[in-house]
Backbone as JSON, one array per atom type, in Angstrom:
{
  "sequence": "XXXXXXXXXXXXXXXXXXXXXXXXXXXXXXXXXXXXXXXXXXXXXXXXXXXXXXXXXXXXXXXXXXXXXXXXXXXXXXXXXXXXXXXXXXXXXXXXXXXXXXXXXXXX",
  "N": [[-29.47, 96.75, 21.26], [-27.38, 97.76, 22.02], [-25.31, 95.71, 22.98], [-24.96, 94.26, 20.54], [-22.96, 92.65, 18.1], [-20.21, 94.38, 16.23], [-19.95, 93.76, 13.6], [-22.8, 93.13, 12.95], [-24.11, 95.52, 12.69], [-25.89, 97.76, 11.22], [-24.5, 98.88, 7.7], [-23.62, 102.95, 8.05], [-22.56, 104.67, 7.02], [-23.28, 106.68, 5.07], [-24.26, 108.6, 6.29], [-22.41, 109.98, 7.98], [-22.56, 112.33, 9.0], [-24.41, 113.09, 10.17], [-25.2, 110.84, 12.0], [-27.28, 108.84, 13.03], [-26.68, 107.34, 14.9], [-25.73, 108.57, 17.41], [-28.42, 110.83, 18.07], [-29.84, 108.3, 18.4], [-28.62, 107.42, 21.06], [-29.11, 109.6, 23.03], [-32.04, 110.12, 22.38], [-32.86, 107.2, 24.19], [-31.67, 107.88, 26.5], [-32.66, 110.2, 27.36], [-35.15, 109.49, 27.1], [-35.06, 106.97, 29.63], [-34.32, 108.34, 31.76], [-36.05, 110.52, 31.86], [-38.57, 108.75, 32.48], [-37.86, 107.46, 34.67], [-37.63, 109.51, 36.61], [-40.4, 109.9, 36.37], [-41.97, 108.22, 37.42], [-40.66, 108.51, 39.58], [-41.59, 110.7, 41.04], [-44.14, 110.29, 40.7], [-45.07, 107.97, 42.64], [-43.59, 108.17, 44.78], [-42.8, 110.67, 45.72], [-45.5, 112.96, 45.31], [-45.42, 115.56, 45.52], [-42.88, 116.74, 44.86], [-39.62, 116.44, 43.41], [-36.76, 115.79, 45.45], [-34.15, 117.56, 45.53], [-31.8, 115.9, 45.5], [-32.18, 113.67, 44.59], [-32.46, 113.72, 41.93], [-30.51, 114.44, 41.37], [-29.2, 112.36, 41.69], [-30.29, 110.2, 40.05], [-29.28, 111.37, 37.24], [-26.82, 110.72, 37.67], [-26.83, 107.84, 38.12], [-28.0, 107.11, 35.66], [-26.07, 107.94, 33.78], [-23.5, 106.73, 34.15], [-24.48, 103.98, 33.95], [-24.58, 104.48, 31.17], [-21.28, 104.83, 30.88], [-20.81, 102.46, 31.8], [-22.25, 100.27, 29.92], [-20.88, 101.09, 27.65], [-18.3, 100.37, 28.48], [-18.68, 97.68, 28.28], [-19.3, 97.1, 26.23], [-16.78, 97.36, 24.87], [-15.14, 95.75, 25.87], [-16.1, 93.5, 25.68], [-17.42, 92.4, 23.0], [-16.55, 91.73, 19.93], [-15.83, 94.36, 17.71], [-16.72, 96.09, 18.8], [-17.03, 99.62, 20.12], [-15.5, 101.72, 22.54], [-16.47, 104.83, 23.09], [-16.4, 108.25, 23.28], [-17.76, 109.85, 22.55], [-20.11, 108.89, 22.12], [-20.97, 108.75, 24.84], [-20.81, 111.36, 25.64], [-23.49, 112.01, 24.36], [-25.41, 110.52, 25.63], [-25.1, 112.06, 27.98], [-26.01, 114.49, 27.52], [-28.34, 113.42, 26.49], [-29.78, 112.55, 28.74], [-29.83, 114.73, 30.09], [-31.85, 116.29, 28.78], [-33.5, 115.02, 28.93], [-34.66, 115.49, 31.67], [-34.74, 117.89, 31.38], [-37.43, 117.97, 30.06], [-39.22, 117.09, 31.19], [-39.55, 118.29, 33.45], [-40.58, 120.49, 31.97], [-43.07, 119.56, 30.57], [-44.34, 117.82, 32.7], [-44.08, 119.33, 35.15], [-41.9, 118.97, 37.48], [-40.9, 120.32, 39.44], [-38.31, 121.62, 39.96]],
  "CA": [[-28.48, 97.26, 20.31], [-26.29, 97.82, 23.23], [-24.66, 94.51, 22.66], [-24.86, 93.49, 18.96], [-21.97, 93.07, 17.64], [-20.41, 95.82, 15.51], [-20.45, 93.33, 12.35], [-24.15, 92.27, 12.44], [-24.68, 96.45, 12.89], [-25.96, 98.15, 9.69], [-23.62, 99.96, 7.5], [-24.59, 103.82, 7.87], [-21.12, 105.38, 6.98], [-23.72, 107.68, 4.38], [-25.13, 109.88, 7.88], [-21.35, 110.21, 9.22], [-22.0, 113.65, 9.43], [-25.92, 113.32, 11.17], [-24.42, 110.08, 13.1], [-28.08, 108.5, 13.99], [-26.42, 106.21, 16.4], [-25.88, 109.4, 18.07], [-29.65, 110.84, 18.06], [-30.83, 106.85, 19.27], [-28.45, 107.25, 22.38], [-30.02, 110.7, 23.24], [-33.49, 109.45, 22.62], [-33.06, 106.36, 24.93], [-31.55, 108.03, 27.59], [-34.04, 111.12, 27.69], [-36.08, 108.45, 28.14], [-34.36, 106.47, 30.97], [-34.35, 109.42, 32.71], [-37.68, 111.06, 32.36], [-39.66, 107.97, 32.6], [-37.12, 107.04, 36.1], [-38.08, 110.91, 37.37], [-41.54, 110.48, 36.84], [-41.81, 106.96, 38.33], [-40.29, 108.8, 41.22], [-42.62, 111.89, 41.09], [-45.77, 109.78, 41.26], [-44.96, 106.85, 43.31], [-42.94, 108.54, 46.13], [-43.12, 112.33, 46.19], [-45.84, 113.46, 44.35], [-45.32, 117.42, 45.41], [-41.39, 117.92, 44.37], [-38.75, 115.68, 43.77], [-35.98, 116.21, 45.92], [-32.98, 117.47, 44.5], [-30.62, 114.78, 45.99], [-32.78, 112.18, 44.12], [-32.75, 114.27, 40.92], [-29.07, 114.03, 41.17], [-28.58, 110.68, 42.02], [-31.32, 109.65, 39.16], [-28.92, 111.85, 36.62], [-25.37, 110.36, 38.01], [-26.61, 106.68, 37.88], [-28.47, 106.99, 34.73], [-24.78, 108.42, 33.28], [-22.58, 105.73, 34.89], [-24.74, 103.33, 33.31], [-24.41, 104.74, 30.03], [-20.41, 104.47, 30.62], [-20.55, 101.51, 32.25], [-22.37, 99.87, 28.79], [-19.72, 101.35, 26.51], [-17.01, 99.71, 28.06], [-18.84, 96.11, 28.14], [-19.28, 96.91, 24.4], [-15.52, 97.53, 24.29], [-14.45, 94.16, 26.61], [-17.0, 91.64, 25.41], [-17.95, 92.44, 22.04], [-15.35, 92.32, 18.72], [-16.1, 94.92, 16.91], [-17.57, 97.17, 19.2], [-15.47, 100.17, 20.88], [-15.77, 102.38, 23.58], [-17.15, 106.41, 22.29], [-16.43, 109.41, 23.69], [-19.3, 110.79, 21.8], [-21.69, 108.48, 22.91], [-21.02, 109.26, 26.29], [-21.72, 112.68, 25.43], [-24.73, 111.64, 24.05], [-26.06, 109.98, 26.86], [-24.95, 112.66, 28.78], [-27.06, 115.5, 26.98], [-29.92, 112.87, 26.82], [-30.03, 112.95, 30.66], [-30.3, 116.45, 30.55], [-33.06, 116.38, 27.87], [-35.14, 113.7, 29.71], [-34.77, 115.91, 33.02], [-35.62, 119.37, 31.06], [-38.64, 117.78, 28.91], [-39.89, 115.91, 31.86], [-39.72, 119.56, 33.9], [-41.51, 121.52, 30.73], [-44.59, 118.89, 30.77], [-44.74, 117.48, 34.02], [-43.64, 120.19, 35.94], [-41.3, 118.25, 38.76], [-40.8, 121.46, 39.98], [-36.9, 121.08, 40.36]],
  "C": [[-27.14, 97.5, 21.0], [-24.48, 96.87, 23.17], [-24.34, 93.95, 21.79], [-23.31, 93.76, 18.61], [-21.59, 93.3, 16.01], [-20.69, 95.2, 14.01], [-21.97, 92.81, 12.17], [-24.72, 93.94, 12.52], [-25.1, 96.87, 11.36], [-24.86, 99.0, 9.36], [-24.07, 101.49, 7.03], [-23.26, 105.24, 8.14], [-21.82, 106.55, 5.76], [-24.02, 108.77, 5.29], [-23.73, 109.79, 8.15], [-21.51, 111.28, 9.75], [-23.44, 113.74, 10.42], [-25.65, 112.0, 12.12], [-26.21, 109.83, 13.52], [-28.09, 107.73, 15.2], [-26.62, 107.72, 17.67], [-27.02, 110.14, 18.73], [-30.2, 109.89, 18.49], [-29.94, 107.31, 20.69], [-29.27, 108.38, 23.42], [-31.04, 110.69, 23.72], [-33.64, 108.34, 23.8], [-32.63, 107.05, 26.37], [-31.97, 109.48, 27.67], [-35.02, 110.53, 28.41], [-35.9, 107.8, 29.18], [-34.84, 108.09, 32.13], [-35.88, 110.37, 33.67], [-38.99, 110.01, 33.05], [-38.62, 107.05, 34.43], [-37.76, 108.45, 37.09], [-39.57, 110.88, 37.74], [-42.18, 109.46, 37.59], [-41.62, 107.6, 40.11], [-41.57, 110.01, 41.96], [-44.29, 110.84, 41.91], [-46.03, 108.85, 42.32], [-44.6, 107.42, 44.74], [-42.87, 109.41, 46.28], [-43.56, 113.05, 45.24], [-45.8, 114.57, 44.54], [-44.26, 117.26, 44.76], [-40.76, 116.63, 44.6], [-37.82, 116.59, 44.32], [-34.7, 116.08, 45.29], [-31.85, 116.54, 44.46], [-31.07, 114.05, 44.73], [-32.61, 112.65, 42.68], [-31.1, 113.69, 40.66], [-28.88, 112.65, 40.75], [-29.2, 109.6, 40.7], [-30.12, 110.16, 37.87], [-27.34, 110.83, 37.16], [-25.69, 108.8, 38.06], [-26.84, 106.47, 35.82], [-26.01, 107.27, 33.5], [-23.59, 107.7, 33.29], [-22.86, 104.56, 34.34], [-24.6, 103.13, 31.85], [-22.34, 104.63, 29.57], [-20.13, 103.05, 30.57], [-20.89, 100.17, 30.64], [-21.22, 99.98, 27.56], [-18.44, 101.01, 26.77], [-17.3, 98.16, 28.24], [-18.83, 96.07, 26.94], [-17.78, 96.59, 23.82], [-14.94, 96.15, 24.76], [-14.95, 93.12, 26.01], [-17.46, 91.32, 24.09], [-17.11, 92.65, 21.24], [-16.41, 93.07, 18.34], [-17.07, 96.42, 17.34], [-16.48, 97.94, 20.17], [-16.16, 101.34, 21.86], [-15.48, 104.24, 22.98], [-17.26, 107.11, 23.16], [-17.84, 109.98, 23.75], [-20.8, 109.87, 22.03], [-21.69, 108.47, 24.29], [-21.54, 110.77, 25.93], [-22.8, 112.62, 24.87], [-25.98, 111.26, 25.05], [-25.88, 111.06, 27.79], [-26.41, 113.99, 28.51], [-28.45, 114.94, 27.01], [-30.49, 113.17, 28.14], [-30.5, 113.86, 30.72], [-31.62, 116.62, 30.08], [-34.28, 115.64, 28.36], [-35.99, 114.68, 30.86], [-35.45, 117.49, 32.59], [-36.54, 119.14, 30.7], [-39.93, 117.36, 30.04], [-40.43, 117.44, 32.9], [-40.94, 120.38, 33.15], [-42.79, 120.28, 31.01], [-44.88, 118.06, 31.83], [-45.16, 118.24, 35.1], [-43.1, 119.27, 37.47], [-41.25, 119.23, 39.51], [-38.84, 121.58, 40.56], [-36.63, 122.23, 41.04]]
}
């Protein structure tokens, strides 16, 4: 969805005010995140991730999420580069990294 361009998107100008584009970026990058953390957890330090890596897992994941929204804006008519889905992606991150904490326990 990343890539589609913005005329083949559905029209969903009825939610402006619940914005589900907003809620999918969230969701995907909760996920990115948690399912990158726990990858790391089990594979390579199953006591404790280390906080560097926690970081570094949170600051790519985030970079990526800009880095997408301005190929949307260069390569794609009709698609534009969102504040608010950066903040989206941003809060997801967080949400991946708190959810993944609450039922994993990474132990951060």
């Amino acid at each position: 969805m990343s890539t589609t361009p913005g005329k083949s998107l559905p029209d969903l100008s009825f939610f402006k005010l619940f914005q589900p584009d907003k809620v999918a970026h969230l969701i995907v990058y909760a996920i990115l995140v948690s399912l990158s953390l726990w990858g790391l957890k089990k594979n390579v330090t199953p006591n404790k991730i280390p906080r560097n890596w926690i970081i570094k897992v949170l600051i790519l994941a985030i970079c990526y999420g800009i880095f997408i929204e301005w190929v949307q804006y260069s390569f794609f008519p009709g698609r534009y580069f969102e504040l608010f889905d950066i903040i989206a992606n941003i809060i997801g991150c967080l949400t991946g990294l708190i959810s993944l904490n609450l039922f994993k326990k990474i132990n951060i």
